[in-house]
N, C-alpha and C positions, 0 to 999 in steps of 0.2 A: 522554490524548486519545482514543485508540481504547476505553476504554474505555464512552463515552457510548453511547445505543442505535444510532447511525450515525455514523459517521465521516465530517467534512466533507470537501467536494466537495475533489479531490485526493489525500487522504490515503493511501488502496493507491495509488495511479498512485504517488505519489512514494517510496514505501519497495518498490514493484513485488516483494511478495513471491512465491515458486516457489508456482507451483499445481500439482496434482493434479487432471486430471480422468479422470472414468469415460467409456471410450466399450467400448461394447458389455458386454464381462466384462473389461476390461482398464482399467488406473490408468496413464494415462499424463503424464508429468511434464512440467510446460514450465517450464523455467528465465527465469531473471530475463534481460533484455537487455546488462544489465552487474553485474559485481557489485557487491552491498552493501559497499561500501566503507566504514571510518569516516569518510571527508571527507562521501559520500555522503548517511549517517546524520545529522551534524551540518548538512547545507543542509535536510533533510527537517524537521528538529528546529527549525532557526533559524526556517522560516518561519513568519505572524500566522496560524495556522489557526481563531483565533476570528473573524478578518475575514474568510473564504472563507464561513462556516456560513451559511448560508439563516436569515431569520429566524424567529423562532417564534410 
């Protein structure tokens, strides 16, 4: 799925991966709000993300 040119509406929100960002000369890390769980993974997974997609 994420491989398409954009990933339908939800799609990071719902696997909420750790980012990295630069502020000034510094990388600073903001962890996920809960962890990636496998339960987690499998509801991110389960969901119709071809029925979220904006049409074309």
């Amino acid at each position: 799925m994420a491989h398409e040119r954009m990933p339908p509406p939800g799609y990071v929100e719902c696997f909420e991966p750790d980012t990295h960002v630069v502020r000034g000369r510094r990388v600073v890390r903001q962890p996920r709000s809960a962890p990636l769980t496998p339960e987690r993974v499998r509801a991110c997974e389960a969901r119709d993300w071809l029925a979220t997609r904006a049409p074309s």
